[in-house]
mmCIF file of the N, C-alpha and C atoms, coordinates in Angstrom:
data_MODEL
# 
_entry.id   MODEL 
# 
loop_
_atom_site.group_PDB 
_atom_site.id 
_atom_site.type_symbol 
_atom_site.label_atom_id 
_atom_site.label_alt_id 
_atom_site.label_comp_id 
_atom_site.label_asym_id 
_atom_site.label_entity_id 
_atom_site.label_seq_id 
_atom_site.pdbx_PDB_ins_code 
_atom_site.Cartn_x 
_atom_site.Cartn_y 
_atom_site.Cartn_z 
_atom_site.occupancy 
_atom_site.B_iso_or_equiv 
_atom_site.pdbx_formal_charge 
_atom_site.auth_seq_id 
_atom_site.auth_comp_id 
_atom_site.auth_asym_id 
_atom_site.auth_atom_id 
_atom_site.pdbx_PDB_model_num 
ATOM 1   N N  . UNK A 1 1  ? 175.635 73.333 116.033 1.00 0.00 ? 1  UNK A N  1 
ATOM 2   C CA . UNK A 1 1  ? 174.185 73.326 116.147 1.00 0.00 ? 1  UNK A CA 1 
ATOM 3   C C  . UNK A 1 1  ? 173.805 72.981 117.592 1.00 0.00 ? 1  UNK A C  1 
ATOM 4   N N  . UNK A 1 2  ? 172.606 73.771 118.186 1.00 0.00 ? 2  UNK A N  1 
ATOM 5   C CA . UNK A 1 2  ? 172.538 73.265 119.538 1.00 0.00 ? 2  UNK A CA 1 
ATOM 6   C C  . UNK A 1 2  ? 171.784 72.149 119.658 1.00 0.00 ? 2  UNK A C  1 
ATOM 7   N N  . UNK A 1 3  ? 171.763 71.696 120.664 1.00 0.00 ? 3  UNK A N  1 
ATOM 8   C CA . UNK A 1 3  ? 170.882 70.292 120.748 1.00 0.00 ? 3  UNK A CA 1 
ATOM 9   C C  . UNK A 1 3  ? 169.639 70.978 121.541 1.00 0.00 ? 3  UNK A C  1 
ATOM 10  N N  . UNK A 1 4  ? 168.227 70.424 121.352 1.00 0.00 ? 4  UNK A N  1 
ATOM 11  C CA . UNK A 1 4  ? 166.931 70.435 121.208 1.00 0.00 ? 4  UNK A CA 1 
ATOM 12  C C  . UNK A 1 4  ? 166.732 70.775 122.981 1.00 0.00 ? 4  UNK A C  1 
ATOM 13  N N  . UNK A 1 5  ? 167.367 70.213 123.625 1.00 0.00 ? 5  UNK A N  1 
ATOM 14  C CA . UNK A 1 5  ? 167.204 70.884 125.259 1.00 0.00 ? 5  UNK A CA 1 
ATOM 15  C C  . UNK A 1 5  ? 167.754 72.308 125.601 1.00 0.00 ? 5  UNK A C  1 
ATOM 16  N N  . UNK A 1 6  ? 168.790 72.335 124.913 1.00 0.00 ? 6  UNK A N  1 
ATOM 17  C CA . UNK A 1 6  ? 169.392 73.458 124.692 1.00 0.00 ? 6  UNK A CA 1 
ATOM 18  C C  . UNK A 1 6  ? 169.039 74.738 123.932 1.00 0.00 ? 6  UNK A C  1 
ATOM 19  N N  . UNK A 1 7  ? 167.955 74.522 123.050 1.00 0.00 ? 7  UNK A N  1 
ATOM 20  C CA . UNK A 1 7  ? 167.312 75.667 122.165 1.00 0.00 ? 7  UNK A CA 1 
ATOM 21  C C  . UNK A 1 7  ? 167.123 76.745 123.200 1.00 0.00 ? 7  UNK A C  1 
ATOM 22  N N  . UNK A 1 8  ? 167.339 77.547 122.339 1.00 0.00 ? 8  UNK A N  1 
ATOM 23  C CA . UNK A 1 8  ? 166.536 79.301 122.804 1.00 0.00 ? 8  UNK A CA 1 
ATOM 24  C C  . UNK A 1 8  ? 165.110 79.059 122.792 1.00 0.00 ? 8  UNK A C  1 
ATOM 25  N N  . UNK A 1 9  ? 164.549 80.276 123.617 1.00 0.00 ? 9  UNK A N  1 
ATOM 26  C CA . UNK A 1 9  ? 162.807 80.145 123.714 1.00 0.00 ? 9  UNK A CA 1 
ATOM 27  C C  . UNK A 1 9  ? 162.522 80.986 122.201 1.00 0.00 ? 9  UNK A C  1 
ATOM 28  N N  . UNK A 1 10 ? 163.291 81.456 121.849 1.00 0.00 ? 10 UNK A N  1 
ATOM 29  C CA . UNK A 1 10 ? 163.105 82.316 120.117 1.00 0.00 ? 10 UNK A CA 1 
ATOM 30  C C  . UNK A 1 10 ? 163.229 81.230 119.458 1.00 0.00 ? 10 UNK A C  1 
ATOM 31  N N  . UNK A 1 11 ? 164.341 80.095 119.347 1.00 0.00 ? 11 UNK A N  1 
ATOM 32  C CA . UNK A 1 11 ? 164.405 79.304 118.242 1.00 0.00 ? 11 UNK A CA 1 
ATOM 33  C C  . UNK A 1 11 ? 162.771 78.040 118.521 1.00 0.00 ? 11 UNK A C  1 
ATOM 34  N N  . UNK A 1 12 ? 162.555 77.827 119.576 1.00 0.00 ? 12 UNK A N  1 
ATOM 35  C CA . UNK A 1 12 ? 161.694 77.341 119.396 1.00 0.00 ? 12 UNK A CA 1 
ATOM 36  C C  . UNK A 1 12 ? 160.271 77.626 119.356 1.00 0.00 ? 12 UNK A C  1 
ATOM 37  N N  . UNK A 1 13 ? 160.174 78.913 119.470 1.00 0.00 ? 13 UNK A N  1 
ATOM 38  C CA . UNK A 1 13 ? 159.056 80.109 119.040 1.00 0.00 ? 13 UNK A CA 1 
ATOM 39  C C  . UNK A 1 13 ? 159.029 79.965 117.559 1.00 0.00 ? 13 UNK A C  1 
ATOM 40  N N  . UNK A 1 14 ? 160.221 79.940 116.907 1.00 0.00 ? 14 UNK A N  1 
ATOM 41  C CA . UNK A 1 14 ? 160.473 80.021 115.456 1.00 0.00 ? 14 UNK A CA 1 
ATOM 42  C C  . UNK A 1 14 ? 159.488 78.770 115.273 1.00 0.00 ? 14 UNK A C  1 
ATOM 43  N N  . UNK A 1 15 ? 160.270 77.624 115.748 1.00 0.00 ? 15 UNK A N  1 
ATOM 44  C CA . UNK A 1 15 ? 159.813 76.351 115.138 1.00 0.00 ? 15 UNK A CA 1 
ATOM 45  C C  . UNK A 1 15 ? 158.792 75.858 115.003 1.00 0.00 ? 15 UNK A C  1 
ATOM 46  N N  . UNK A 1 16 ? 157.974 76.364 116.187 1.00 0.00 ? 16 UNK A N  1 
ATOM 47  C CA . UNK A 1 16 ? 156.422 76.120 116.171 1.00 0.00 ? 16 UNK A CA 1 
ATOM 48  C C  . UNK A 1 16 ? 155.920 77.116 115.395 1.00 0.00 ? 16 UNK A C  1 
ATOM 49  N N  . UNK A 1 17 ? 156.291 78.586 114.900 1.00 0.00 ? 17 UNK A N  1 
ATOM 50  C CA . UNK A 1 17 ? 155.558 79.738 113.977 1.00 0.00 ? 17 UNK A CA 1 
ATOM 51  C C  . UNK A 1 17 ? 155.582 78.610 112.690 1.00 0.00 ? 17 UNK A C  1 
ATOM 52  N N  . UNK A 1 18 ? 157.085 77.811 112.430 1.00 0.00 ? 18 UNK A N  1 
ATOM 53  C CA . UNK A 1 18 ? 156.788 77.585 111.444 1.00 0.00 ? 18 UNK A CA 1 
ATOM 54  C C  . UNK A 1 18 ? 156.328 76.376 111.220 1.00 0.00 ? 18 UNK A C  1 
ATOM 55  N N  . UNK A 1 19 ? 156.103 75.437 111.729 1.00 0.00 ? 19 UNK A N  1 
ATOM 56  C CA . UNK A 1 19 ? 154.854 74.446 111.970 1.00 0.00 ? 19 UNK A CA 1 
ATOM 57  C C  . UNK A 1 19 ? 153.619 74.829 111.488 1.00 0.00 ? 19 UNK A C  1 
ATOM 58  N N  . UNK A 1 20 ? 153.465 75.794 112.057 1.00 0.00 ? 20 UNK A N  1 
ATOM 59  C CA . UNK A 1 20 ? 152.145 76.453 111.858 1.00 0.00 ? 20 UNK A CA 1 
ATOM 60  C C  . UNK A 1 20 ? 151.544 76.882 111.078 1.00 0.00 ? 20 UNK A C  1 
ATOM 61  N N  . UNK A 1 21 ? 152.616 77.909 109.902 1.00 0.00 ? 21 UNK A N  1 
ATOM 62  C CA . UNK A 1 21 ? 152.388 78.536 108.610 1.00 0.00 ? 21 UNK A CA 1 
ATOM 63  C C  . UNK A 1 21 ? 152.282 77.366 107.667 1.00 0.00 ? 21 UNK A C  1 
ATOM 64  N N  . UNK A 1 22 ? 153.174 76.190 107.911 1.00 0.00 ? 22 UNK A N  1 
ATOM 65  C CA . UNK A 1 22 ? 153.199 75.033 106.536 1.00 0.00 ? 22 UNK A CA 1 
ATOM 66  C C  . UNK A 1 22 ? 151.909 74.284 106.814 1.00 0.00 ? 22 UNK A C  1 
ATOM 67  N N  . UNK A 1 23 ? 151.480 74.201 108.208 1.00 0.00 ? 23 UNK A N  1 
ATOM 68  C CA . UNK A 1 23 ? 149.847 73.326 108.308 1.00 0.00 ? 23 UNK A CA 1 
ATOM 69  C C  . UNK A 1 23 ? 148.857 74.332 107.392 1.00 0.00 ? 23 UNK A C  1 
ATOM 70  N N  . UNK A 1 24 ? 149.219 75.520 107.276 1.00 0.00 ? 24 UNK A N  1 
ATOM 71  C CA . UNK A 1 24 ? 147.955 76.566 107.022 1.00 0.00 ? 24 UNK A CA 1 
ATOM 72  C C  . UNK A 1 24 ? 148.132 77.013 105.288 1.00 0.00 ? 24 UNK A C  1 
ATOM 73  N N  . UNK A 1 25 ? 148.803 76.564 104.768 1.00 0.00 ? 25 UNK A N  1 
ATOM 74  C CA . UNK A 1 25 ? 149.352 76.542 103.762 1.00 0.00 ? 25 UNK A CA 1 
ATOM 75  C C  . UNK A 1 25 ? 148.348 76.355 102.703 1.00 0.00 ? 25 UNK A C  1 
ATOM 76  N N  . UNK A 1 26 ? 147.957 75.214 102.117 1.00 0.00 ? 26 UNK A N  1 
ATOM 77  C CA . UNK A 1 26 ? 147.022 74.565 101.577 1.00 0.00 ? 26 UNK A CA 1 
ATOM 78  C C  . UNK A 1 26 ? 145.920 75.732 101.711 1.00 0.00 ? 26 UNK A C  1 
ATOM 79  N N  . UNK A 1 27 ? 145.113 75.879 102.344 1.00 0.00 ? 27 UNK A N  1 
ATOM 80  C CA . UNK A 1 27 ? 144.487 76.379 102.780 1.00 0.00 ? 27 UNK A CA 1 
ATOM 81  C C  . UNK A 1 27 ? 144.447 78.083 102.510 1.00 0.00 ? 27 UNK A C  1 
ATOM 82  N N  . UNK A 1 28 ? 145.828 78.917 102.816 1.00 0.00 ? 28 UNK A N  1 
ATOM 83  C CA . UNK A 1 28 ? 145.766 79.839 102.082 1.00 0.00 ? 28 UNK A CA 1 
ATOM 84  C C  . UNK A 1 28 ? 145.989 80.092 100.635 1.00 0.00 ? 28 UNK A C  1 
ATOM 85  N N  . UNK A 1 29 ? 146.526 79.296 100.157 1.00 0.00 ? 29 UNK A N  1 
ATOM 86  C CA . UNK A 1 29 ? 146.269 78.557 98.637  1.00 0.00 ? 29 UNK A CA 1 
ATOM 87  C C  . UNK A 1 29 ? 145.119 78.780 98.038  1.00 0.00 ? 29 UNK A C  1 
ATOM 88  N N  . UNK A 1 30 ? 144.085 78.063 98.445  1.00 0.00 ? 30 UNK A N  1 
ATOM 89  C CA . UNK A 1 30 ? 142.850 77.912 98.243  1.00 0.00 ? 30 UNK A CA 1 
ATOM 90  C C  . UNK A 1 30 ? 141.791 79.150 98.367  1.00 0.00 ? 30 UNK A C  1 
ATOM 91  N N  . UNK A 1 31 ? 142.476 79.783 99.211  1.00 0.00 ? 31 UNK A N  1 
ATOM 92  C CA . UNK A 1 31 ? 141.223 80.940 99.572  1.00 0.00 ? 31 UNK A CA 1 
ATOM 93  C C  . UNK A 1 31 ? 142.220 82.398 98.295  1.00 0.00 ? 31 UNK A C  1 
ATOM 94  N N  . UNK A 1 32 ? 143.043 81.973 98.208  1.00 0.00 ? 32 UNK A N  1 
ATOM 95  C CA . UNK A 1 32 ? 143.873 83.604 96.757  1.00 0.00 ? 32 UNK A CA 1 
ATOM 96  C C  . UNK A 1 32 ? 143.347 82.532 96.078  1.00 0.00 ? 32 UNK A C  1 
ATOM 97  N N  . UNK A 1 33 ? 143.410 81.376 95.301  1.00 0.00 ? 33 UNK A N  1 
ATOM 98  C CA . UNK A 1 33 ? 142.668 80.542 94.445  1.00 0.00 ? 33 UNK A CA 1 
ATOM 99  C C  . UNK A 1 33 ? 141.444 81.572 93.653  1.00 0.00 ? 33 UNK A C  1 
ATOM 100 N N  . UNK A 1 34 ? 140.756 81.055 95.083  1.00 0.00 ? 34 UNK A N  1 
ATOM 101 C CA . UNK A 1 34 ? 139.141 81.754 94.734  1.00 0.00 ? 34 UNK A CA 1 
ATOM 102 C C  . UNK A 1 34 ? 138.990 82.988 94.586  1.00 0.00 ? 34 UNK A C  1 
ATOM 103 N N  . UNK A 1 35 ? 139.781 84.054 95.130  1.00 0.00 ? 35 UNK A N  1 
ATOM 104 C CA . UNK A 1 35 ? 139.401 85.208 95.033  1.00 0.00 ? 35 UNK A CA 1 
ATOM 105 C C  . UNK A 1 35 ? 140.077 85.468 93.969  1.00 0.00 ? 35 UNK A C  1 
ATOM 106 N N  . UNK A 1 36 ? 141.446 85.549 93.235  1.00 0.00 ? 36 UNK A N  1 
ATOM 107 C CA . UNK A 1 36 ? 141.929 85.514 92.203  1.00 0.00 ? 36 UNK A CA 1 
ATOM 108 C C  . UNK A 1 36 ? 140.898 84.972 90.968  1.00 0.00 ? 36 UNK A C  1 
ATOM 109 N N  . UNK A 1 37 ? 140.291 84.175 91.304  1.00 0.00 ? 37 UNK A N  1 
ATOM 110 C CA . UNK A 1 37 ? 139.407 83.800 90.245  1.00 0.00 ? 37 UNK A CA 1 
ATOM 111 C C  . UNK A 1 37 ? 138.311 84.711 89.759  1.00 0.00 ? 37 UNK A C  1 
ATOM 112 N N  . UNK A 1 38 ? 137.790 84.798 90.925  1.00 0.00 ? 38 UNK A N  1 
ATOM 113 C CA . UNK A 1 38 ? 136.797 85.958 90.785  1.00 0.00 ? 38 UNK A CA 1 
ATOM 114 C C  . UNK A 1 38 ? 136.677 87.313 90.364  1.00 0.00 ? 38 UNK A C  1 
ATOM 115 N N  . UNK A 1 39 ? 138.583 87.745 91.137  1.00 0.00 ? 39 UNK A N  1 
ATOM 116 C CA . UNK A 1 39 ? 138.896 88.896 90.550  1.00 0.00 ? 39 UNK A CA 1 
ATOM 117 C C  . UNK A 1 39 ? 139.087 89.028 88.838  1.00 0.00 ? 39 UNK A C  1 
ATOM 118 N N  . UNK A 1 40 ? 139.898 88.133 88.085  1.00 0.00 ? 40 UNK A N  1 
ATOM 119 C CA . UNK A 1 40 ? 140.536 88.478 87.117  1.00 0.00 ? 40 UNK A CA 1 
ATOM 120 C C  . UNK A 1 40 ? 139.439 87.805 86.446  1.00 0.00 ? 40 UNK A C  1 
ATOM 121 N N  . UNK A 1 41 ? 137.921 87.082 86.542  1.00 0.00 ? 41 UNK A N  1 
ATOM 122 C CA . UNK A 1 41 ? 137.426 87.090 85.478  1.00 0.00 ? 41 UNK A CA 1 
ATOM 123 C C  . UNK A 1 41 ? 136.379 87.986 85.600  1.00 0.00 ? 41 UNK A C  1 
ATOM 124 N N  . UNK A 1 42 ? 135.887 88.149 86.835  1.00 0.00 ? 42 UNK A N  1 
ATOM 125 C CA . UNK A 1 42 ? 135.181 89.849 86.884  1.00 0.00 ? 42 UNK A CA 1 
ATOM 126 C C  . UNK A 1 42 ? 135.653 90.604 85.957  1.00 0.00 ? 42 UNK A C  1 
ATOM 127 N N  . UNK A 1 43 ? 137.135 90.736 86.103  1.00 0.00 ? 43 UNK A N  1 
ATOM 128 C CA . UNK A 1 43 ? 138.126 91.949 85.213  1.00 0.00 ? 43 UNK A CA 1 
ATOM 129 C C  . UNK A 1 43 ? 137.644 91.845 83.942  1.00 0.00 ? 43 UNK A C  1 
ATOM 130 N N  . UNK A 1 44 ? 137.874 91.132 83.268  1.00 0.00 ? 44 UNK A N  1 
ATOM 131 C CA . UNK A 1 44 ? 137.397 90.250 81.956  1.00 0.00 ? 44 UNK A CA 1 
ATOM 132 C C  . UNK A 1 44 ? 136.297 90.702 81.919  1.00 0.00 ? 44 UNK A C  1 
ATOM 133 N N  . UNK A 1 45 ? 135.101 90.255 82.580  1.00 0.00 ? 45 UNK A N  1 
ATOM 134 C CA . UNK A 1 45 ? 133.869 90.322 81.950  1.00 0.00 ? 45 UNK A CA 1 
ATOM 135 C C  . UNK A 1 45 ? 133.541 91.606 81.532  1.00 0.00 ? 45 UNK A C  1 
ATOM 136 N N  . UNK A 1 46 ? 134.392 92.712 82.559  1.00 0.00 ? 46 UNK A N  1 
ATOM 137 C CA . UNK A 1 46 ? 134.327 94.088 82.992  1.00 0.00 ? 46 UNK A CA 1 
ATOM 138 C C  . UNK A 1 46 ? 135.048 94.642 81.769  1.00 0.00 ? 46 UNK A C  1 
ATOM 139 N N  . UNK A 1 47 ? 136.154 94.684 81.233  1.00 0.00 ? 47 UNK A N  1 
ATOM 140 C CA . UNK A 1 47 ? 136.494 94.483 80.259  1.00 0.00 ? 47 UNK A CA 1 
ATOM 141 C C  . UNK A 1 47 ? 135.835 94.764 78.742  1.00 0.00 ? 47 UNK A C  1 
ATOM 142 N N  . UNK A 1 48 ? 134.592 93.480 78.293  1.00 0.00 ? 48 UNK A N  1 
ATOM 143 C CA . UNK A 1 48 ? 134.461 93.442 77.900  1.00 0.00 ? 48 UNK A CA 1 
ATOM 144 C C  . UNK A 1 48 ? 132.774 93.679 77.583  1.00 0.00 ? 48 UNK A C  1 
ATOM 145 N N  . UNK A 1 49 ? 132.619 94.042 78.567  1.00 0.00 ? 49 UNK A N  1 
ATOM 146 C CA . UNK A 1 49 ? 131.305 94.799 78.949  1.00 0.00 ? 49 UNK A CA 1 
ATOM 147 C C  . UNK A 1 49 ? 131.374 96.358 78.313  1.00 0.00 ? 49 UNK A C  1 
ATOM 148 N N  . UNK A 1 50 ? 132.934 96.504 78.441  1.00 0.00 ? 50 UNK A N  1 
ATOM 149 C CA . UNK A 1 50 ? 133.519 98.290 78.044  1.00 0.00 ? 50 UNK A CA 1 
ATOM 150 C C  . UNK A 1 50 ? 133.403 98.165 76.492  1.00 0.00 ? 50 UNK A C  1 
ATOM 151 N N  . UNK A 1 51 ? 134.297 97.323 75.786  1.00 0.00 ? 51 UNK A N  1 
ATOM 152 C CA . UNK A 1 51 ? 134.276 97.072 74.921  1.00 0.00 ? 51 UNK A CA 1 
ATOM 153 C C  . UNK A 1 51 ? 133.072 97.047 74.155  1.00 0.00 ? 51 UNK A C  1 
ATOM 154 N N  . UNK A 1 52 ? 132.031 96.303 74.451  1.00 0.00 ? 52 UNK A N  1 
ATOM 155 C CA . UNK A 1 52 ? 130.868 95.696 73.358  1.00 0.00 ? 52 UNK A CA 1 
ATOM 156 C C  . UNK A 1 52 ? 129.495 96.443 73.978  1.00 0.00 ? 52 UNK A C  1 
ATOM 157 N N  . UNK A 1 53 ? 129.674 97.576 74.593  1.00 0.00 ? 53 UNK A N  1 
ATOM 158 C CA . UNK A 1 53 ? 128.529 98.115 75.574  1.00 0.00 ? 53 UNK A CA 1 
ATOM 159 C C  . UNK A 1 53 ? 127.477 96.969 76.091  1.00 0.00 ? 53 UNK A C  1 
ATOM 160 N N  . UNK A 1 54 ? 127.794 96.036 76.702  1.00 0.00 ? 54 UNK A N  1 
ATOM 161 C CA . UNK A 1 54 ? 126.169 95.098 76.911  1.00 0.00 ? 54 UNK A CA 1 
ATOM 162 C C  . UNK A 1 54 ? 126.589 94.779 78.501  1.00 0.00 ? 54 UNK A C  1 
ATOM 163 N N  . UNK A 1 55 ? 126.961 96.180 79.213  1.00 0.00 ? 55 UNK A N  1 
ATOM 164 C CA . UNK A 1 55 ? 126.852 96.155 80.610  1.00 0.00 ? 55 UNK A CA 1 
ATOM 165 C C  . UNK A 1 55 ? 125.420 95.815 81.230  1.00 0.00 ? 55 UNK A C  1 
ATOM 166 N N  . UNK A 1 56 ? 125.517 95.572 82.331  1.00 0.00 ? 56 UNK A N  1 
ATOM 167 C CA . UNK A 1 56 ? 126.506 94.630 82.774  1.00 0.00 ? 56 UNK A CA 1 
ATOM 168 C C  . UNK A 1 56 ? 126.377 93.355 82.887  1.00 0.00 ? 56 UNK A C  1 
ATOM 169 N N  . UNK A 1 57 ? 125.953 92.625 81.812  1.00 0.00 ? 57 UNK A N  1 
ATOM 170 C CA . UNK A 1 57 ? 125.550 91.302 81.755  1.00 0.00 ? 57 UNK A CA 1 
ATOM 171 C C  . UNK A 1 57 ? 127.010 90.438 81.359  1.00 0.00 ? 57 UNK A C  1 
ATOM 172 N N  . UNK A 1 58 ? 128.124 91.356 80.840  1.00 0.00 ? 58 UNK A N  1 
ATOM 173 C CA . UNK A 1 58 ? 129.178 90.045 80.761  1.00 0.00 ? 58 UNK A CA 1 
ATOM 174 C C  . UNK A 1 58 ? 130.306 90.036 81.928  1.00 0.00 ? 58 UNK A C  1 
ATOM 175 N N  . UNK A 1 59 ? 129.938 91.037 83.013  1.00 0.00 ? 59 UNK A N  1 
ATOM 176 C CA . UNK A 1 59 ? 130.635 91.326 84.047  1.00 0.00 ? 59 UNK A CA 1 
ATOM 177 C C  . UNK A 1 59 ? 130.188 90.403 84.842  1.00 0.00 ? 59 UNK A C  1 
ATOM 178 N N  . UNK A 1 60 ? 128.697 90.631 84.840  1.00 0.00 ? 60 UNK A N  1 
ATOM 179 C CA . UNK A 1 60 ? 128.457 89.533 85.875  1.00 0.00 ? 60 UNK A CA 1 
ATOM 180 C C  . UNK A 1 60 ? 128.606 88.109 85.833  1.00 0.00 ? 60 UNK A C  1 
ATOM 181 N N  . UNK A 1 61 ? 128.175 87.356 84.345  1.00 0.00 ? 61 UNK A N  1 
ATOM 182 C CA . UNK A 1 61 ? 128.951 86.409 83.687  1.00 0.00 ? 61 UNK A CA 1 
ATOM 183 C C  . UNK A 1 61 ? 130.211 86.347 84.187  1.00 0.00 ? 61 UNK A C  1 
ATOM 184 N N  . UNK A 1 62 ? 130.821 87.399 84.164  1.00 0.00 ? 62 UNK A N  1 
ATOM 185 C CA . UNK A 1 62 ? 132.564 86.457 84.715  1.00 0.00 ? 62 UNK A CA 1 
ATOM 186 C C  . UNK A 1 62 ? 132.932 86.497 86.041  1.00 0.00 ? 62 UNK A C  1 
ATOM 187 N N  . UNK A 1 63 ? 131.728 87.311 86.695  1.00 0.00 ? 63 UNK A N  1 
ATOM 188 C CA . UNK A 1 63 ? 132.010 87.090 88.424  1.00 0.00 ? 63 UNK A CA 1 
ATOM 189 C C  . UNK A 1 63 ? 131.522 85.675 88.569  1.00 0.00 ? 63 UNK A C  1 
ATOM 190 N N  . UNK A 1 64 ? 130.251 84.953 88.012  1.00 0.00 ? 64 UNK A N  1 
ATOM 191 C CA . UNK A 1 64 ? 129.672 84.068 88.291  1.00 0.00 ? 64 UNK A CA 1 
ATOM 192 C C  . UNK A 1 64 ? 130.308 82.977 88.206  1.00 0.00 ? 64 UNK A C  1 
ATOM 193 N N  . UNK A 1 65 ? 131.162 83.259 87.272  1.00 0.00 ? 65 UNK A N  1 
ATOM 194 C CA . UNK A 1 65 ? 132.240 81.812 86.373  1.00 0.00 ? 65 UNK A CA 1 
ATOM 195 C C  . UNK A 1 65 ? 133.376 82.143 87.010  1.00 0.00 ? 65 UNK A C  1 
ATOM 196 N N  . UNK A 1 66 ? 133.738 83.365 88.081  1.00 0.00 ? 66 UNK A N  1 
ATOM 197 C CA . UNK A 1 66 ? 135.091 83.116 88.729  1.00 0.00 ? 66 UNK A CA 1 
ATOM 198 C C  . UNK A 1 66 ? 134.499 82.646 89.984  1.00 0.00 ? 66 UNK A C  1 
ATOM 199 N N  . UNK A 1 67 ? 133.485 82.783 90.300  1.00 0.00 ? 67 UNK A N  1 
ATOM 200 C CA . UNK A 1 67 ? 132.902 81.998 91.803  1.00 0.00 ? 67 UNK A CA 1 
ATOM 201 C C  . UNK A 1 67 ? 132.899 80.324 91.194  1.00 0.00 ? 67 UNK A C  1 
ATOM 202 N N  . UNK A 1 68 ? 132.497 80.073 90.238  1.00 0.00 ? 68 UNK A N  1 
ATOM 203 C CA . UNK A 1 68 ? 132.118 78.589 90.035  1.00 0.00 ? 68 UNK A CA 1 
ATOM 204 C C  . UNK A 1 68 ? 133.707 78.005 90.193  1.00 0.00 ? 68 UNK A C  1 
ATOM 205 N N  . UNK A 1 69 ? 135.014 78.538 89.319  1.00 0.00 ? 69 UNK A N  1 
ATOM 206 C CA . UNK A 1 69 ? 136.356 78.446 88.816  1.00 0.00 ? 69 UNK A CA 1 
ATOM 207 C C  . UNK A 1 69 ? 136.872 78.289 90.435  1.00 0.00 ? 69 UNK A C  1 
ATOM 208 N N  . UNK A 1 70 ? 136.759 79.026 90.740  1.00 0.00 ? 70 UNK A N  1 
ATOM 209 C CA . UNK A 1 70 ? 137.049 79.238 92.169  1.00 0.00 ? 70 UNK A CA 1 
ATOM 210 C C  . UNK A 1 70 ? 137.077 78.447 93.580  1.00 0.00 ? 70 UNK A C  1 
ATOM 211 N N  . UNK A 1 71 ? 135.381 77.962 93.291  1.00 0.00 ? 71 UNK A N  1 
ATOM 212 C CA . UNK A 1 71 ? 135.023 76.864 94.371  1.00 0.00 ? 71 UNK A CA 1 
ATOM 213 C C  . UNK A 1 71 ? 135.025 75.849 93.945  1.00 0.00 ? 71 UNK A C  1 
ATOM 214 N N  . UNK A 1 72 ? 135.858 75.362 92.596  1.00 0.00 ? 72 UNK A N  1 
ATOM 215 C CA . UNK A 1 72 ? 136.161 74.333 91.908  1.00 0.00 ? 72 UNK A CA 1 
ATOM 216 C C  . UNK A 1 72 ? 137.387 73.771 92.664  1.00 0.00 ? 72 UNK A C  1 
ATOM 217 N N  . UNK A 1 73 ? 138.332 74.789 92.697  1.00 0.00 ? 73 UNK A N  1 
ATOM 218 C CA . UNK A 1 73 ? 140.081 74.552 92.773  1.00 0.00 ? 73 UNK A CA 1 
ATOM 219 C C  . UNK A 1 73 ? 139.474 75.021 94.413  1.00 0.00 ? 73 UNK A C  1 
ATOM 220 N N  . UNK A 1 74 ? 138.800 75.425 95.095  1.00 0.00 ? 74 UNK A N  1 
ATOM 221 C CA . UNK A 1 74 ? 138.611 75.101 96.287  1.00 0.00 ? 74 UNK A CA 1 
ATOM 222 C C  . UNK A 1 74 ? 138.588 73.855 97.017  1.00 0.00 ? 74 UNK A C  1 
ATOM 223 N N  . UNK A 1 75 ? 137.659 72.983 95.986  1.00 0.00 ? 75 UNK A N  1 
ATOM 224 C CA . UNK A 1 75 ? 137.037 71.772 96.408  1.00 0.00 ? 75 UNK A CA 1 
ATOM 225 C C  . UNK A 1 75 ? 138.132 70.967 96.092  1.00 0.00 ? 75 UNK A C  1 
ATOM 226 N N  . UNK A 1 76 ? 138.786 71.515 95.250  1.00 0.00 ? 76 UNK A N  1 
ATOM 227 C CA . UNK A 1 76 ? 140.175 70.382 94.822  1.00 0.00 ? 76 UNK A CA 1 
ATOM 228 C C  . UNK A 1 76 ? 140.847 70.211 95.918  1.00 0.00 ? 76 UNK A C  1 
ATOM 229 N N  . UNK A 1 77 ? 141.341 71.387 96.413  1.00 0.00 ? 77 UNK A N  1 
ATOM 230 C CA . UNK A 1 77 ? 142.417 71.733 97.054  1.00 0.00 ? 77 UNK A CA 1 
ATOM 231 C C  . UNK A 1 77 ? 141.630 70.435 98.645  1.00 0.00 ? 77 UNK A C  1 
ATOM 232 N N  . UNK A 1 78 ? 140.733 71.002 99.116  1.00 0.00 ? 78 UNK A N  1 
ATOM 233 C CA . UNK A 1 78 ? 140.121 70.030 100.155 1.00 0.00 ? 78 UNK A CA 1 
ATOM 234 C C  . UNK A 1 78 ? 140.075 68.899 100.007 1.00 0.00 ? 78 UNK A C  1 
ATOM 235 N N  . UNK A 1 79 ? 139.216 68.229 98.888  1.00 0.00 ? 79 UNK A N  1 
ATOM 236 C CA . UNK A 1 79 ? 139.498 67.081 98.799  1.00 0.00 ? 79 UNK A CA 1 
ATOM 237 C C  . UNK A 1 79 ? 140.742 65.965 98.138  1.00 0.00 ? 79 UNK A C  1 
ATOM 238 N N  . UNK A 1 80 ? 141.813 66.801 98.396  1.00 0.00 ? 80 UNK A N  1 
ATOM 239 C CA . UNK A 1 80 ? 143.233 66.281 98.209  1.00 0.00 ? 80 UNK A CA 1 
ATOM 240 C C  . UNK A 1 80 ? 143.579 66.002 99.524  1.00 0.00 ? 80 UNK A C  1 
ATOM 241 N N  . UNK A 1 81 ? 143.266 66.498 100.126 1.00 0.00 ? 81 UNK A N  1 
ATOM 242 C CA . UNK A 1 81 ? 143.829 66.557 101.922 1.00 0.00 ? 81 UNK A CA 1 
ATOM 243 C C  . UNK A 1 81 ? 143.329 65.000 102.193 1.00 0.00 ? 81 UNK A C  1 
# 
C-alpha cells in the first residue's frame, strides 16, 4: 500500500470523489424518497381512477398524498442530520 505522500494524483482524485458522494448521500436519498412517492401513488390513484371511472379526482388524491408522503420522509431525512 502506498503511503499518503506518495499517492497518485488519480488515487487522491478518487478519494476526495469519494468524500464527496458519501457527504451527498442522505440527501440524494431524500430527493428519490419524494419523487418515488409521488410517482407510485400518482400511479395508484391513476390506476384507480381507470378502474372506477371518477377521473381525475383519485389521481390527484394520490399525487397530493405522494407530495405530503414525500415531504414527510424529506423532513425526516433532514431533521436526523
Amino acid at each position: 500500500m502506498e503511503h499518503p505522500e506518495h499517492e497518485s494524483p488519480l488515487t487522491r482524485a478518487l478519494k476526495a470523489f469519494q468524500g464527496h458522494v458519501s457527504s451527498v448521500g442522505p440527501a440524494a436519498a431524500a430527493g428519490y424518497g419524494l419523487v418515488g412517492a409521488i410517482v407510485v401513488l400518482g400511479a395508484i390513484g391513476y390506476a384507480l381512477d381507470a378502474r372506477y371511472g371518477t377521473s381525475p379526482a383519485l389521481a390527484v388524491a394520490g399525487l397530493l398524498l405522494g407530495v405530503a408522503v414525500g415531504l414527510y420522509q424529506l423532513a425526516k431525512t433532514l431533521w436526523r442530520r
